[in-house]
DRENDRENGU-619764 format. One record per residue (C-alpha): residue in three letters; z, x, y; residue number from 1. Coordinates in steps of 0.1 Angstrom, whole numbers. Layout:
<sites>
+------+-------+-------+-------+-----+
: rest :    pz :    px :    py :  nr :
+------+-------+-------+-------+-----+
:  ALA :     Z :     X :     Y : NUM :
...
+------+-------+-------+-------+-----+
</sites>
This chain:
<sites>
+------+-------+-------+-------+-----+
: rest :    pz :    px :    py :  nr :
+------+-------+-------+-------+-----+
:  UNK :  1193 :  -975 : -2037 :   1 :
:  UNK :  1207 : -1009 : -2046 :   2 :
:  UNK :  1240 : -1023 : -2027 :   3 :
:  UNK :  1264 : -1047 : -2036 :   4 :
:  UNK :  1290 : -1063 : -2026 :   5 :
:  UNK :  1320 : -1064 : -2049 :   6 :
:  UNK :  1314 : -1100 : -2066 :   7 :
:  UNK :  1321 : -1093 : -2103 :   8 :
:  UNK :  1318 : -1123 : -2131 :   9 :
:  UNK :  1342 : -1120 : -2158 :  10 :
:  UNK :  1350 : -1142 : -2187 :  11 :
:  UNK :  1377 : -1140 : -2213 :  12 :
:  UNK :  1374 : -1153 : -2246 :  13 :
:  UNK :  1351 : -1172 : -2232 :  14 :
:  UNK :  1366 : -1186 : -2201 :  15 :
:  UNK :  1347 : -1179 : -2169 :  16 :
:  UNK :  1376 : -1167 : -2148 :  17 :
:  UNK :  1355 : -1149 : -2117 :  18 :
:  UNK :  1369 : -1175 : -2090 :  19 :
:  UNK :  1402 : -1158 : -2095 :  20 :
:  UNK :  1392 : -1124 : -2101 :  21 :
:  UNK :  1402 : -1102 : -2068 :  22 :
:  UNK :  1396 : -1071 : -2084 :  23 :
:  UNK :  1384 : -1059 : -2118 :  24 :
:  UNK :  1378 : -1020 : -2132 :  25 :
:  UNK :  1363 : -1013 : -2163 :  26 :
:  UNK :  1371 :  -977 : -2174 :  27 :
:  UNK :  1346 :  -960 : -2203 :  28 :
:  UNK :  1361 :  -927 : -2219 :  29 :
:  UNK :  1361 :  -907 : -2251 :  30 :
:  UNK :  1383 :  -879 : -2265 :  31 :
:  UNK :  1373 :  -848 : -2257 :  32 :
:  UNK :  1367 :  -823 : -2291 :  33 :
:  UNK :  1365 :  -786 : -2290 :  34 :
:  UNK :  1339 :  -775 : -2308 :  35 :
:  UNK :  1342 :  -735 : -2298 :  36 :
:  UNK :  1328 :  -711 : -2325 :  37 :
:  UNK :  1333 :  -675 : -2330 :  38 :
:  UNK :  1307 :  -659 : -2310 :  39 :
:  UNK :  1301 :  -684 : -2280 :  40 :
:  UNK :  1308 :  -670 : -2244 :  41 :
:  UNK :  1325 :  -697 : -2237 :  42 :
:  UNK :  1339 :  -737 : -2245 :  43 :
:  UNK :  1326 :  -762 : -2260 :  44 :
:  UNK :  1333 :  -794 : -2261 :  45 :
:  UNK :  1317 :  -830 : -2278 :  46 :
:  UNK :  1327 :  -866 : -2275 :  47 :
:  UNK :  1352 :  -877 : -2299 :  48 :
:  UNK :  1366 :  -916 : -2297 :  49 :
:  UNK :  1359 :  -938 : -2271 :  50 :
:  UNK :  1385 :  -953 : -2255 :  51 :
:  UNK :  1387 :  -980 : -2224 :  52 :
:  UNK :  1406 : -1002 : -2201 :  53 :
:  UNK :  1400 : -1030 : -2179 :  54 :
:  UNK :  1423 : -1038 : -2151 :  55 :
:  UNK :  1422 : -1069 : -2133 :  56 :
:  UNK :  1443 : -1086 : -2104 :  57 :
:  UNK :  1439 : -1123 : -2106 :  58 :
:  UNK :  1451 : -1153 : -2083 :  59 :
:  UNK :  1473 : -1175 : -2108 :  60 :
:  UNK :  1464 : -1209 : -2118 :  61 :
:  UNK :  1485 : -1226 : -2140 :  62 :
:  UNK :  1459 : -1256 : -2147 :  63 :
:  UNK :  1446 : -1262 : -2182 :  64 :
:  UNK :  1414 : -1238 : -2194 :  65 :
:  UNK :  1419 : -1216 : -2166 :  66 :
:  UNK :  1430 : -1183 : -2159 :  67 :
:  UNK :  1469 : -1185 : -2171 :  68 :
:  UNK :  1469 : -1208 : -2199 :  69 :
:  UNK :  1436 : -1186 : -2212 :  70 :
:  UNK :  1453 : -1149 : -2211 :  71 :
:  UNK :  1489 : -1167 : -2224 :  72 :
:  UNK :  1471 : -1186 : -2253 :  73 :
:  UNK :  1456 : -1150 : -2264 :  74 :
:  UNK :  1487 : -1131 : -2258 :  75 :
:  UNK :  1491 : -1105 : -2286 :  76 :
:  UNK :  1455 : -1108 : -2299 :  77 :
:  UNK :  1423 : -1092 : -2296 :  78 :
:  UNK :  1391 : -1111 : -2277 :  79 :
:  UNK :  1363 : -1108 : -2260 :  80 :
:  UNK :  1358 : -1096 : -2224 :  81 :
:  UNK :  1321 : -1101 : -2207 :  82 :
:  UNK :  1321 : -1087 : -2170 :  83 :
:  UNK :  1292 : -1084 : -2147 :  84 :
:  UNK :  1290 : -1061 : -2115 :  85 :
:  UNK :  1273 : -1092 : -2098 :  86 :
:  UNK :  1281 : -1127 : -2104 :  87 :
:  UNK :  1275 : -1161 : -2084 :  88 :
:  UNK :  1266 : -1194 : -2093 :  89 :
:  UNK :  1243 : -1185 : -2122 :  90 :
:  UNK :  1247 : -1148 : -2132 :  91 :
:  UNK :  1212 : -1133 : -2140 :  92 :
:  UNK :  1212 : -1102 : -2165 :  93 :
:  UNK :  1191 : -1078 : -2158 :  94 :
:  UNK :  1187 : -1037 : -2153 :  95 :
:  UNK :  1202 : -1040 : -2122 :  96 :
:  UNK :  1234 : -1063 : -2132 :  97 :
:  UNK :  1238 : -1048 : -2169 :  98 :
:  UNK :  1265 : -1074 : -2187 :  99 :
:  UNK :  1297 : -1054 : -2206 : 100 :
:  UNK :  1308 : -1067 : -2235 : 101 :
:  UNK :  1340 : -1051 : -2248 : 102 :
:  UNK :  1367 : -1070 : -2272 : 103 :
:  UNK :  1403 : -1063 : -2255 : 104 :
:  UNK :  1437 : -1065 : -2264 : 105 :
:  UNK :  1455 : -1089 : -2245 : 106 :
:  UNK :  1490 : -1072 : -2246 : 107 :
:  UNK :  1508 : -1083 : -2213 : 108 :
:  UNK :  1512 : -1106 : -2191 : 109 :
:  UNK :  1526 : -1115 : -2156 : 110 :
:  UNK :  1530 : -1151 : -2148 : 111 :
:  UNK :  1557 : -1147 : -2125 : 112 :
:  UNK :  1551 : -1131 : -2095 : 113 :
:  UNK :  1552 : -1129 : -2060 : 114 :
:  UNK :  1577 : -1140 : -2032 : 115 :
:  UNK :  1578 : -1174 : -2005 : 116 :
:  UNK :  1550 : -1177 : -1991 : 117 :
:  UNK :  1530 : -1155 : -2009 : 118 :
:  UNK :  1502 : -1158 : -2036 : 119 :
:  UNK :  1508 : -1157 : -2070 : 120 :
:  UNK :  1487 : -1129 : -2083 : 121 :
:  UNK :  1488 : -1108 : -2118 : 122 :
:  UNK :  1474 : -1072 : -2119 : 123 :
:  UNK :  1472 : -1064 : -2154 : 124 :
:  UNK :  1450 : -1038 : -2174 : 125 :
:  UNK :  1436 : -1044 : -2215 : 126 :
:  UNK :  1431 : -1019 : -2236 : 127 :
:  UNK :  1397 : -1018 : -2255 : 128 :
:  UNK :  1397 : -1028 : -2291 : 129 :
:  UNK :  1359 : -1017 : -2292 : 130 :
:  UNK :  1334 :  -995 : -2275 : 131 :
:  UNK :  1317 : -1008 : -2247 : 132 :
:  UNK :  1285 : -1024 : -2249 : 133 :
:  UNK :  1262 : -1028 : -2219 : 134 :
:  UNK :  1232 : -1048 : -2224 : 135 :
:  UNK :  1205 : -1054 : -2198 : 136 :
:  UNK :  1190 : -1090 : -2212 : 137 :
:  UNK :  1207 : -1121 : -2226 : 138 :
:  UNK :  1227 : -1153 : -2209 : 139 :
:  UNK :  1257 : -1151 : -2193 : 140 :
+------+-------+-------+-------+-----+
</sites>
């Protein structure tokens, strides 16, 4: 069994914004259909839509091309989302570090926050505009 320790890449439209990344989930789901006919002994169910989320907390930088002035120049659009379990330097893809690719609404935002002498930090969570793929191969 492979271990890791919790050192995700992600990029937003784009961006690479892993050095400010403190956390990141990626939640996969799909509707849940009843398909129970007359007859069975018991419930049955299929997938129906997918549906997703990806949360993030994030240290704010207000510095050009990083992580605030990416999220606020996409506010109230749709773009793509790349996250890796395991990133680093250069981020290789592979069965064991599958890439997801999902296109996310960016529909909120927190630049503001935090109190004196704390860290400016954002938790936020996107809804997905798309299914999530997860590819094994490819660049970062």
């Amino acid at each position: 069994m492979a271990v890791f320790l919790n050192a995700t890449a992600v990029k937003i439209n784009a961006v690479d914004i892993s050095q400010y990344v403190t956390s990141a989930t990626l939640t996969q789901a799909a509707d849940e259909l009843e398909i129970t006919a007359m007859g069975d002994s018991a419930r049955k169910y299929v997938a129906g839509l997918q549906t997703g989320k990806l949360d993030l907390e994030f240290l704010n930088d207000f510095a050009a091309s990083q992580v605030c002035a990416t999220l606020q120049s996409a506010i109230y659009t749709t773009v793509t989302a790349k996250i890796l379990p395991v990133g680093g330097a250069s981020p290789t893809i592979s069965a064991t570090n599958p890439l997801y690719t999902v296109s996310i609404l960016i529909n909120n935002l927190t630049p503001i926050s935090g109190g004196v002498g704390e860290m400016s930090k954002s938790s936020l969570s996107f809804t997905c505009n798309s299914t999530i793929v997860q590819t094994t191969t490819g660049t970062w």
